[in-house]
Structure formats: C-alpha cells, structure tokens
N, CA, C and O atoms as a Tinker XYZ file with bonds, in Angstrom:
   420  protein
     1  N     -6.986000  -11.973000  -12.799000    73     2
     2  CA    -6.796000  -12.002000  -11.371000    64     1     3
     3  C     -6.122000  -10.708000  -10.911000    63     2     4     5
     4  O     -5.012000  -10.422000  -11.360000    81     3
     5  N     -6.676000  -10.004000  -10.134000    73     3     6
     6  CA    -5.788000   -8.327000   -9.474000    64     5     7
     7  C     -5.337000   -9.219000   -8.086000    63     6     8     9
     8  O     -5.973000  -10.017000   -7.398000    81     7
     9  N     -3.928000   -8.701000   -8.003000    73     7    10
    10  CA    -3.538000   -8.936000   -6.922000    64     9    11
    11  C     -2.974000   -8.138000   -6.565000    63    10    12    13
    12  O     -2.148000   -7.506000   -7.224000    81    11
    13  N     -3.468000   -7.838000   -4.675000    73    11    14
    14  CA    -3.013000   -6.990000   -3.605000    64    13    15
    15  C     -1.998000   -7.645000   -2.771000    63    14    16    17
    16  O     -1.788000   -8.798000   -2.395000    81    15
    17  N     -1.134000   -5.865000   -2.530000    73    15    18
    18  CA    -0.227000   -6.059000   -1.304000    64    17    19
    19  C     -1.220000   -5.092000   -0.032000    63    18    20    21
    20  O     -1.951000   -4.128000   -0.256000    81    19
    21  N     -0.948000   -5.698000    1.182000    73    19    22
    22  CA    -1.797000   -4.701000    1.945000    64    21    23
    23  C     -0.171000   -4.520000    3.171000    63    22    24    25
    24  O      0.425000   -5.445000    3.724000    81    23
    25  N      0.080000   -3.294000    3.235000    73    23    26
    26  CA     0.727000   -2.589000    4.251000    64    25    27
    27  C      0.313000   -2.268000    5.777000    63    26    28    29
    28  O     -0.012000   -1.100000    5.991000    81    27
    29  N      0.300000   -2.727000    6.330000    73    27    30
    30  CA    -0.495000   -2.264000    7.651000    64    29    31
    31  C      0.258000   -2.492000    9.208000    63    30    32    33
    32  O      1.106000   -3.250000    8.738000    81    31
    33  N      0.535000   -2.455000   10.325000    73    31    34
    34  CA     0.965000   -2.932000   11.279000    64    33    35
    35  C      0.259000   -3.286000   12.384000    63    34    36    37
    36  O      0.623000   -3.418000   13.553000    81    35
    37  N     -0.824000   -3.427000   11.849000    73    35    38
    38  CA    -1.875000   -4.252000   13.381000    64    37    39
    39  C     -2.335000   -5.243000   12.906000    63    38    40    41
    40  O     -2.988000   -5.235000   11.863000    81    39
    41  N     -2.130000   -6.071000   13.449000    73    39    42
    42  CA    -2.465000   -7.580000   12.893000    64    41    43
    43  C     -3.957000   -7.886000   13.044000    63    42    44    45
    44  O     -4.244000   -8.772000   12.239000    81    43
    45  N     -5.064000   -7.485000   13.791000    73    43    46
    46  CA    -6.185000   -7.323000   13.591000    64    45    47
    47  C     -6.688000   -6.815000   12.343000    63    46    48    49
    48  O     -7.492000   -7.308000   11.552000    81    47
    49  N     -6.101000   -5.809000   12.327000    73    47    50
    50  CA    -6.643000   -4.762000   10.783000    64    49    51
    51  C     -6.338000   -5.863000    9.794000    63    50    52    53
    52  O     -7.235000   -6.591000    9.369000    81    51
    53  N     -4.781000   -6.017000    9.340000    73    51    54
    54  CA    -4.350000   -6.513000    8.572000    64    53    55
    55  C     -5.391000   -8.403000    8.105000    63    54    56    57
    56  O     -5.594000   -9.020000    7.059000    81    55
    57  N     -5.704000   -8.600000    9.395000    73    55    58
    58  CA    -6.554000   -9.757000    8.789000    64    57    59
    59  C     -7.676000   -9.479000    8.268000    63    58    60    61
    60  O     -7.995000   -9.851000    7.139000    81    59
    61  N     -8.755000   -8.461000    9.400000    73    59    62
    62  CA    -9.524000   -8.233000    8.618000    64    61    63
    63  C     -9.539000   -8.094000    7.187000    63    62    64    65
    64  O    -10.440000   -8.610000    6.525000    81    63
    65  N     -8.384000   -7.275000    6.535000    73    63    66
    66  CA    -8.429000   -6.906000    5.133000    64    65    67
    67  C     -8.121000   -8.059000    4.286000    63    66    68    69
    68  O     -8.495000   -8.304000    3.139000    81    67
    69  N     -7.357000   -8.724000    5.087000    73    67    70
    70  CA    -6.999000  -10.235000    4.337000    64    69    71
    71  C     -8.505000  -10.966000    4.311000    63    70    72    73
    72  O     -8.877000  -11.603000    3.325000    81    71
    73  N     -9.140000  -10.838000    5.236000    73    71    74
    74  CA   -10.281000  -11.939000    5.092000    64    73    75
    75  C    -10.847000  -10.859000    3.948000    63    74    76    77
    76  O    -10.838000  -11.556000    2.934000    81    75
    77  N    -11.206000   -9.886000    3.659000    73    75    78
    78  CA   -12.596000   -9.424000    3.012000    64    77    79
    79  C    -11.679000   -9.655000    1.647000    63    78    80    81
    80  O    -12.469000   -9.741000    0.706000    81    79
    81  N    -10.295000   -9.789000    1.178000    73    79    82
    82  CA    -9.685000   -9.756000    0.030000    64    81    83
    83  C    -10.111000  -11.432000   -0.414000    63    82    84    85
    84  O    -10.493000  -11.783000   -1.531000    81    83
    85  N     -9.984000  -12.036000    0.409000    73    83    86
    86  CA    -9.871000  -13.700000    0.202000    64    85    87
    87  C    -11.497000  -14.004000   -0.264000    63    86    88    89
    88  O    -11.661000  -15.062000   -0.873000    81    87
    89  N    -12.580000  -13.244000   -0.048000    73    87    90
    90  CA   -13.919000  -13.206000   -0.341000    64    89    91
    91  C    -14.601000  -13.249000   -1.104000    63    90    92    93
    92  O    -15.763000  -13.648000   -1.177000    81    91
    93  N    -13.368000  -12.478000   -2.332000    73    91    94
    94  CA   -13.667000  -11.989000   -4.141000    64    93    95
    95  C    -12.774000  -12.246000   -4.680000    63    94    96    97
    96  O    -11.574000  -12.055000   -4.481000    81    95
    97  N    -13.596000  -12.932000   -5.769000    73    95    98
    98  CA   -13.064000  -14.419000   -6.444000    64    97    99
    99  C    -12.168000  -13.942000   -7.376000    63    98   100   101
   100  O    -11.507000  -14.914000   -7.741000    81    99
   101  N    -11.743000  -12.772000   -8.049000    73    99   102
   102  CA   -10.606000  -12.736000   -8.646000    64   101   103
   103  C     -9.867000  -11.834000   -8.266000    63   102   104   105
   104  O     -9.229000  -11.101000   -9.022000    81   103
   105  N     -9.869000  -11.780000   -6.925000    73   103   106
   106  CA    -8.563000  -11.142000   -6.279000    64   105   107
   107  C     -8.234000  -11.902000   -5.285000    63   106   108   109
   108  O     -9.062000  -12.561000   -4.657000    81   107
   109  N     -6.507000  -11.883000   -4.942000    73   107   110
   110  CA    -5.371000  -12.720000   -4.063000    64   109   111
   111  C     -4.500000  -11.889000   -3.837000    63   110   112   113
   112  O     -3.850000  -11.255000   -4.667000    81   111
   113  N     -4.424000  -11.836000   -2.404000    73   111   114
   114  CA    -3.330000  -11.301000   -1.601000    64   113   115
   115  C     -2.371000  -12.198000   -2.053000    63   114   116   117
   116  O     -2.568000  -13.394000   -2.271000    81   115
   117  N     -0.848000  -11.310000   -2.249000    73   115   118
   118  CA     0.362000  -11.738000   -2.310000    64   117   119
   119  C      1.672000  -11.421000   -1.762000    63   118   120   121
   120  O      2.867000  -11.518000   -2.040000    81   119
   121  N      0.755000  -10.921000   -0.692000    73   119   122
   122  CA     1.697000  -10.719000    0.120000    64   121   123
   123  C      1.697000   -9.247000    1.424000    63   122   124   125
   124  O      1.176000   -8.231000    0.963000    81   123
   125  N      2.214000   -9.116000    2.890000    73   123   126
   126  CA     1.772000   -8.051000    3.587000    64   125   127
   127  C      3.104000   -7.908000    3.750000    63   126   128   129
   128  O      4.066000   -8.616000    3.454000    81   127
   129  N      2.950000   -6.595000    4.409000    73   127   130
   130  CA     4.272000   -5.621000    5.367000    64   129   131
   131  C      4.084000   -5.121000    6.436000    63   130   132   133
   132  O      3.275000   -4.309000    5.987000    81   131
   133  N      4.119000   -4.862000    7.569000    73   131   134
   134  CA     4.549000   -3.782000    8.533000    64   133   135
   135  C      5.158000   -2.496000    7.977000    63   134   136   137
   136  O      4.525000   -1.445000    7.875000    81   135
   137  N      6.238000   -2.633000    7.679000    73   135   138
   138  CA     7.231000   -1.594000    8.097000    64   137   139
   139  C      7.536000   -1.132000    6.568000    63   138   140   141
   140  O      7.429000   -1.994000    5.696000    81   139
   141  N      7.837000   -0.068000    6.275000    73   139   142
   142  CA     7.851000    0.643000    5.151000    64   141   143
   143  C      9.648000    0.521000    4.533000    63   142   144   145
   144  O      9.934000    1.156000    3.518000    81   143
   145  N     10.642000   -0.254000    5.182000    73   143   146
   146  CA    11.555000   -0.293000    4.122000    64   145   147
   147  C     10.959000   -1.625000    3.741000    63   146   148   149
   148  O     10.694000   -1.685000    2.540000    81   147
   149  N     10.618000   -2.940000    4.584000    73   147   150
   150  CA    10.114000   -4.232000    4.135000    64   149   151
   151  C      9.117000   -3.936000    2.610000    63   150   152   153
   152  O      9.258000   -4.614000    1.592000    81   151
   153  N      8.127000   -2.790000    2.746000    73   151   154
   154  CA     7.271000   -2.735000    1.969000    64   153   155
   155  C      7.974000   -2.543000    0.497000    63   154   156   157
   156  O      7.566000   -3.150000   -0.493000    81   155
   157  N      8.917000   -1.760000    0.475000    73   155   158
   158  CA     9.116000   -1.590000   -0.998000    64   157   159
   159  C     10.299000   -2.626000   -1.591000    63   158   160   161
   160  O     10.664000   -2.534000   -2.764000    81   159
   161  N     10.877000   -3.645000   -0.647000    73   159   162
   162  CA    11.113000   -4.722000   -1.654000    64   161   163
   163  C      9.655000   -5.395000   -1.454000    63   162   164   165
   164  O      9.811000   -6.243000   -2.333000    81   163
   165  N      9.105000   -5.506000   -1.246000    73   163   166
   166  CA     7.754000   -6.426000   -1.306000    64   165   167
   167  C      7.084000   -5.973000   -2.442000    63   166   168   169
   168  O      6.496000   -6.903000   -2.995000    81   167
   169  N      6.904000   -4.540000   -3.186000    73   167   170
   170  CA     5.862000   -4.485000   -4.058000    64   169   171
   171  C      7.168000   -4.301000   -4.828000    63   170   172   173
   172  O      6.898000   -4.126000   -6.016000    81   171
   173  N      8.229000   -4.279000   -4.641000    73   171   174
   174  CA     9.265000   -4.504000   -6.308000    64   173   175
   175  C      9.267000   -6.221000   -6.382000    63   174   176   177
   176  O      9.142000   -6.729000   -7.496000    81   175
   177  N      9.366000   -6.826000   -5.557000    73   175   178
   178  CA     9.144000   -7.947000   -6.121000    64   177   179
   179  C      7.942000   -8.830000   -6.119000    63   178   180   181
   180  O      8.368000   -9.982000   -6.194000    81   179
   181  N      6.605000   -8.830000   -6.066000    73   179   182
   182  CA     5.265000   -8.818000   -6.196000    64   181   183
   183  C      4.420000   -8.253000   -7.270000    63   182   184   185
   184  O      3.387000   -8.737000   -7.734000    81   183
   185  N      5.117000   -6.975000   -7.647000    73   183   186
   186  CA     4.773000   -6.277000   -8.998000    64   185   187
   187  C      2.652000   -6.259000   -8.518000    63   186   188   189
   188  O      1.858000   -6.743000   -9.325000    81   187
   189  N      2.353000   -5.882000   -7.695000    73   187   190
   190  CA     0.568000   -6.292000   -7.504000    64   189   191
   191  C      0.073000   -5.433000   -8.047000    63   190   192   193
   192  O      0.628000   -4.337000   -8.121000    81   191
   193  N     -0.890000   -5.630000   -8.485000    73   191   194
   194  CA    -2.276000   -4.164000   -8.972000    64   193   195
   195  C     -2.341000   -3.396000   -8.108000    63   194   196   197
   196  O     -2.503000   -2.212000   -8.402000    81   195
   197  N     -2.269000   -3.672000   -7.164000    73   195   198
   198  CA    -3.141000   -2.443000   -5.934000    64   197   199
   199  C     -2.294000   -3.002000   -4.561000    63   198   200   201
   200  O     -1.967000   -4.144000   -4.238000    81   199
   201  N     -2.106000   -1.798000   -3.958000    73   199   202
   202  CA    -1.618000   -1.549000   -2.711000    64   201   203
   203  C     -2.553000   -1.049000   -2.054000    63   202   204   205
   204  O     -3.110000   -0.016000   -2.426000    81   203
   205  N     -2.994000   -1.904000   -0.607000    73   203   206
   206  CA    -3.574000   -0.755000   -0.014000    64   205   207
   207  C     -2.913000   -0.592000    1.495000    63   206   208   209
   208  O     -2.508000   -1.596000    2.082000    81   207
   209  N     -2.861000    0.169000    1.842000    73   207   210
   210  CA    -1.978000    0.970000    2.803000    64   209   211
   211  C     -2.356000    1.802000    4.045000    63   210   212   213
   212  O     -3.133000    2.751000    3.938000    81   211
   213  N     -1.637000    1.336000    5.594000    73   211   214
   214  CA    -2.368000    1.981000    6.660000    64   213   215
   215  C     -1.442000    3.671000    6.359000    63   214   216   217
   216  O     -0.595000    3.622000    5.467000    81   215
   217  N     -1.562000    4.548000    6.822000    73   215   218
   218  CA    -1.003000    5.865000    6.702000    64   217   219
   219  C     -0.018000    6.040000    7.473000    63   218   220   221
   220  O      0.877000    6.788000    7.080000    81   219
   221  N      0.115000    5.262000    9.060000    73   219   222
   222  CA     0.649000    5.380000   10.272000    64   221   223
   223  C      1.163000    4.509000   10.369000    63   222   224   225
   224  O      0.307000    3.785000   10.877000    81   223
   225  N      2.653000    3.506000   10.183000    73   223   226
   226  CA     3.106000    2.432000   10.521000    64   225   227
   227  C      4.167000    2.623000   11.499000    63   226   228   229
   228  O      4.415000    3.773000   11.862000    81   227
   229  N      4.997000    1.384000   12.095000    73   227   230
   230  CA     6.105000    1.563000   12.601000    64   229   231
   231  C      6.929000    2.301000   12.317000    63   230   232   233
   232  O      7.153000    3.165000   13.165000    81   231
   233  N      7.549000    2.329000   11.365000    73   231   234
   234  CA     8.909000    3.228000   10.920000    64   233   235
   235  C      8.426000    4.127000    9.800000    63   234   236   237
   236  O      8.830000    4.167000    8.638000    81   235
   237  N      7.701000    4.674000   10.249000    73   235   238
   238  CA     7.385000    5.867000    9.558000    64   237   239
   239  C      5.780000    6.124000    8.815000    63   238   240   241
   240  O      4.753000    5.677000    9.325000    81   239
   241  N      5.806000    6.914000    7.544000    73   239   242
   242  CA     3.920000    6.597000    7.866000    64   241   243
   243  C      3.945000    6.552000    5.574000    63   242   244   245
   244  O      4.930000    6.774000    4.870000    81   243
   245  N      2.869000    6.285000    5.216000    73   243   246
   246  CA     2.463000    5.786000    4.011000    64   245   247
   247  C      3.229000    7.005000    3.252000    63   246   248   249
   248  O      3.923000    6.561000    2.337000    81   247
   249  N      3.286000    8.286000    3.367000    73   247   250
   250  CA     4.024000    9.673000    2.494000    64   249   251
   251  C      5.487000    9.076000    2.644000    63   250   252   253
   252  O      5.830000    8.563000    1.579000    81   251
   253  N      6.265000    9.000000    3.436000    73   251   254
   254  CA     7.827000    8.062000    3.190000    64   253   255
   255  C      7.694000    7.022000    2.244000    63   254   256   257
   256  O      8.297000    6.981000    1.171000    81   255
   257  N      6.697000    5.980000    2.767000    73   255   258
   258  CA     6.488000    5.083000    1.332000    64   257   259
   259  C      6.452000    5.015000    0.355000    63   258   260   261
   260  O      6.805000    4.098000   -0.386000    81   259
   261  N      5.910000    6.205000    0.094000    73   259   262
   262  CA     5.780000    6.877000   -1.108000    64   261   263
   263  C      7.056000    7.184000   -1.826000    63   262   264   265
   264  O      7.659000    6.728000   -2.798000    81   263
   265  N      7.222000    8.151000   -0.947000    73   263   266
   266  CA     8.349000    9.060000   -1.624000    64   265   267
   267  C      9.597000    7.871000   -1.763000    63   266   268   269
   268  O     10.105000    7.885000   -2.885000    81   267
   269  N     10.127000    6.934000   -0.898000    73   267   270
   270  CA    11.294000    5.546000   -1.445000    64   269   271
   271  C     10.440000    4.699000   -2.420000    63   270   272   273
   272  O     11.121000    3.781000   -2.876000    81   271
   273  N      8.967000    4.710000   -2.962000    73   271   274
   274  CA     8.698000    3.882000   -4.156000    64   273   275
   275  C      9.048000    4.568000   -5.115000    63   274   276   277
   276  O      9.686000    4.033000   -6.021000    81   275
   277  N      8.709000    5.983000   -5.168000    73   275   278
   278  CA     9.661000    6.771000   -6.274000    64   277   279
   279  C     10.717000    6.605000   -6.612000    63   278   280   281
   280  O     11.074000    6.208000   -7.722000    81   279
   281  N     11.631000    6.991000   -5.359000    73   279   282
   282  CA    12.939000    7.264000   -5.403000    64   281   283
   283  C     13.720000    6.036000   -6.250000    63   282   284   285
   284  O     14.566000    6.017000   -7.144000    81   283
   285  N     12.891000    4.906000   -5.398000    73   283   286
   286  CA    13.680000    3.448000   -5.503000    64   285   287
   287  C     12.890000    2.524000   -6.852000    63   286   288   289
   288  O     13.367000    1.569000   -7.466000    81   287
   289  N     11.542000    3.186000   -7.039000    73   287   290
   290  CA    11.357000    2.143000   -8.286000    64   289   291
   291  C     10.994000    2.620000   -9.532000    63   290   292   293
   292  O     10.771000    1.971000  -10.554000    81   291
   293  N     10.938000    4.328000   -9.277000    73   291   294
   294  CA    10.406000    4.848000  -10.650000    64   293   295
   295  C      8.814000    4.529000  -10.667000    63   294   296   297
   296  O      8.447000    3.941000  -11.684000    81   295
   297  N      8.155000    4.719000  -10.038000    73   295   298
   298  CA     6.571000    4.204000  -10.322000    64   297   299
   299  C      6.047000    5.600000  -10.912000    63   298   300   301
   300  O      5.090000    5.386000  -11.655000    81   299
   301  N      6.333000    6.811000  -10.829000    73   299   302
   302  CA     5.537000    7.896000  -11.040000    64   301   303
   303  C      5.700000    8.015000  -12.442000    63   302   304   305
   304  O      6.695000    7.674000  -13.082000    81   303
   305  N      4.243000    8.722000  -13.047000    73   303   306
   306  CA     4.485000    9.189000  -14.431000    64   305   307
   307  C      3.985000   10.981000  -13.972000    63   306   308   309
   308  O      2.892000   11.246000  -13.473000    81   307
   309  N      4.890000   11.854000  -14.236000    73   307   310
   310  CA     4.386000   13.068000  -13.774000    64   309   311
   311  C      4.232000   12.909000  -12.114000    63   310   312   313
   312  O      4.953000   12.394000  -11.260000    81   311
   313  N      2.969000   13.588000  -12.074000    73   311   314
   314  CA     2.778000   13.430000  -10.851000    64   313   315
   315  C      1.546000   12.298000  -10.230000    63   314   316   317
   316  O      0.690000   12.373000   -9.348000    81   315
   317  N      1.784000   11.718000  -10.768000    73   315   318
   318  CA     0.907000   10.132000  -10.727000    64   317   319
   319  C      1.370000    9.364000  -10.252000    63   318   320   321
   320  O      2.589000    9.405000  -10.418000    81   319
   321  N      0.948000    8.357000   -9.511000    73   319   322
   322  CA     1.738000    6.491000   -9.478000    64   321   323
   323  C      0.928000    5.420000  -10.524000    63   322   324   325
   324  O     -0.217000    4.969000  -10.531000    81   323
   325  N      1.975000    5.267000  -11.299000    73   323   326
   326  CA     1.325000    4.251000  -12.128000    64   325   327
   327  C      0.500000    2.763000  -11.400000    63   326   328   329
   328  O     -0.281000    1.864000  -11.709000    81   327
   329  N      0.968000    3.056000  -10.735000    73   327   330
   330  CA     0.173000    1.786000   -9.168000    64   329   331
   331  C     -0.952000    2.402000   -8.255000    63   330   332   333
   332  O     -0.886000    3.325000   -7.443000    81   331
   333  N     -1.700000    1.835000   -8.530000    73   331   334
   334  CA    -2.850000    2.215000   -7.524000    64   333   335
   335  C     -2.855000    1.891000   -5.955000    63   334   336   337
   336  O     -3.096000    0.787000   -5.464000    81   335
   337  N     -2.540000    3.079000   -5.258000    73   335   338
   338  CA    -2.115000    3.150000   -3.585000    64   337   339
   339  C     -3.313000    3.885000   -3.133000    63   338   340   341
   340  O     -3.677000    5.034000   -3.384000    81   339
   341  N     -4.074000    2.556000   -2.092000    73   339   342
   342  CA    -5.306000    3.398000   -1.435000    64   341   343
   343  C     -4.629000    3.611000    0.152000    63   342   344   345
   344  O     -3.908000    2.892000    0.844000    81   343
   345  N     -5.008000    4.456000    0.278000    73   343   346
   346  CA    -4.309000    4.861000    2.032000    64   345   347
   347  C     -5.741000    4.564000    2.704000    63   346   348   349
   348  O     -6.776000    4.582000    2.038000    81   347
   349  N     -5.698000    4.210000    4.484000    73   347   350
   350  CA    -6.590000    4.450000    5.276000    64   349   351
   351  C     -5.859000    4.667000    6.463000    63   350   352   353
   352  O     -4.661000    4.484000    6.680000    81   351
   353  N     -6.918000    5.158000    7.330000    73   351   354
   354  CA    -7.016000    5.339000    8.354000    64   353   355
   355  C     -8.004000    3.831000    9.226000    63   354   356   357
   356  O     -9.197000    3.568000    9.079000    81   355
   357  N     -6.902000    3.043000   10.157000    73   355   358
   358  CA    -7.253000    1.726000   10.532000    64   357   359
   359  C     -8.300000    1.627000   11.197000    63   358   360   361
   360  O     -9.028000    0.636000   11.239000    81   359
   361  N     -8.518000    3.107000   12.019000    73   359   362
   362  CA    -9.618000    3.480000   13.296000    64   361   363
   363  C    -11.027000    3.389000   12.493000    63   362   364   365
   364  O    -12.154000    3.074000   12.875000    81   363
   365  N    -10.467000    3.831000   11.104000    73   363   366
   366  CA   -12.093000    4.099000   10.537000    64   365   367
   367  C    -12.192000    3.257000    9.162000    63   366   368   369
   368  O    -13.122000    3.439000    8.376000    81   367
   369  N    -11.073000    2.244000    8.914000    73   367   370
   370  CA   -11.242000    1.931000    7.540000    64   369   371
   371  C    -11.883000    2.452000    6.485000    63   370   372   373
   372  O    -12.533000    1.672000    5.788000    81   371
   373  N    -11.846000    3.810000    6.151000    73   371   374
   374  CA   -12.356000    4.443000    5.495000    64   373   375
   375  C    -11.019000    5.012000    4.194000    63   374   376   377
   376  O    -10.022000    5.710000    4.381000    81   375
   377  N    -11.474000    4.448000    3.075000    73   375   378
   378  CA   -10.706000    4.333000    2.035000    64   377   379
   379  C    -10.042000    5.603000    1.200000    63   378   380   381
   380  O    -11.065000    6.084000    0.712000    81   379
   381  N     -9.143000    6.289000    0.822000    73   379   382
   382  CA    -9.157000    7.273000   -0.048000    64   381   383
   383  C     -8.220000    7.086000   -0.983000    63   382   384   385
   384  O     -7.152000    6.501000   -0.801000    81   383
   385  N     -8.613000    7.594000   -2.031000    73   383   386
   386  CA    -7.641000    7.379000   -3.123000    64   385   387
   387  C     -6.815000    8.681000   -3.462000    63   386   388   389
   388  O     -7.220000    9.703000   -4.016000    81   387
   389  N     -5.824000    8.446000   -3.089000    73   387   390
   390  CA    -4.804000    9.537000   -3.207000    64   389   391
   391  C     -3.206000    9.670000   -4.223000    63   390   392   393
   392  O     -2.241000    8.920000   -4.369000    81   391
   393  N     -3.571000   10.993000   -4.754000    73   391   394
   394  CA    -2.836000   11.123000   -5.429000    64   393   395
   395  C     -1.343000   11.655000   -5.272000    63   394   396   397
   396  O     -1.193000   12.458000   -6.194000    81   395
   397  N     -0.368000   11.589000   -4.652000    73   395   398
   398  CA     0.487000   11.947000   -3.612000    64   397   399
   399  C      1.987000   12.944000   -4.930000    63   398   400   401
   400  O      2.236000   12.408000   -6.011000    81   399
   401  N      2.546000   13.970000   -4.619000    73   399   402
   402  CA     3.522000   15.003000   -5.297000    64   401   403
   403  C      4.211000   15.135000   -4.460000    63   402   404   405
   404  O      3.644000   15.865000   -3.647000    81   403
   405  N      5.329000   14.814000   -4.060000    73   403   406
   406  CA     6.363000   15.616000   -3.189000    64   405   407
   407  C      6.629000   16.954000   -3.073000    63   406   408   409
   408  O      7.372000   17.484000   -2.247000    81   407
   409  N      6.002000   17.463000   -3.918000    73   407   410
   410  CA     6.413000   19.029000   -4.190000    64   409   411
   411  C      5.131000   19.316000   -2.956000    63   410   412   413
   412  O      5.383000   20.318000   -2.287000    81   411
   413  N      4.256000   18.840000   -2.695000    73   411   414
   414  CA     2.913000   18.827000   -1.463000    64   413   415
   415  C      3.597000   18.658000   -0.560000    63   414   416   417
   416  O      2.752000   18.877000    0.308000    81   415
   417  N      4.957000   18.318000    0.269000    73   415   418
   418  CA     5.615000   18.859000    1.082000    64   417   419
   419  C      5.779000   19.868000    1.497000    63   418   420
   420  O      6.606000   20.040000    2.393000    81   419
C-alpha cells in the first residue's frame, strides 16, 4: 500500500486530488495540510511514500517546506530527499518531480 500526504490550500484542488488518489487500489491518503508549519508535523508523523505538494500556499510556498523538512527531519541524503515530493502548479495540475538544494538559493 503507498501512502500519500497531499499539501495544498484550495479545497477544490485538494479534493480533486483526494478523489483521483481514492481511485487506485493500493494507494490511501493519510492525511492533508494547508499551511507549511502544519505540514511538517504531518509527514513526521505519517511517515507517507509520497508527498505531493501545491508550490504556493498560505504561509509560505513548497521551497520553505522544504528547506524546515531538512532542517527539522533530516530527510536529505546529499542533495536528494529520501521522500518523494512532487510539486504543482494548481492552475495547471501539471506534475514535476523536483529535486530541490538549498545551495539553488
């Protein structure tokens, strides 16, 4: 079973993604966020396969997220996340898989 956290702050989006997750049979949402400090106790305590993530939220945007899952959980090996974080853009749900370095600041 892979289970997703999905990050997002529009509750339209956010269902949509919930409905198309609930669709395929061995994956389960376990859980959503808004807001990017909520998000990282949510995937420290959820531990999920996959995050997927709007770029633009309330309090700040998916690169902060980033950089406090580091800070705060150790996920990086090098310059990797051992967690698979897909970012989008909500306007276009169009998926990318990104590999994110702070030093890309």
């Amino acid at each position: 079973m892979i289970t997703v956290v999905i990050i997002e702050d529009e509750p339209a989006v956010r269902k949509e993604i919930s409905y198309l997750i609930q669709q395929e049979a061995d994956t389960v949402l376990v859980g959503w966020s808004d807001h990017v400090q909520s998000a990282v106790k949510l995937i420290d305590e959820k531990q999920p396969d996959v995050v997927l993530m709007d770029i633009q939220l309330q309090d700040g945007t998916a690169f902060d997220l980033l950089k406090r899952l580091n800070l705060e959980l150790q996920l990086k090996v090098g310059d990797f996340f051992m967690l698979p974080i897909y970012l989008f853009l909500a306007a276009s749900l169009q998926s990318v898989w990104v590999s994110y370095s702070p030093e890309q600041n």
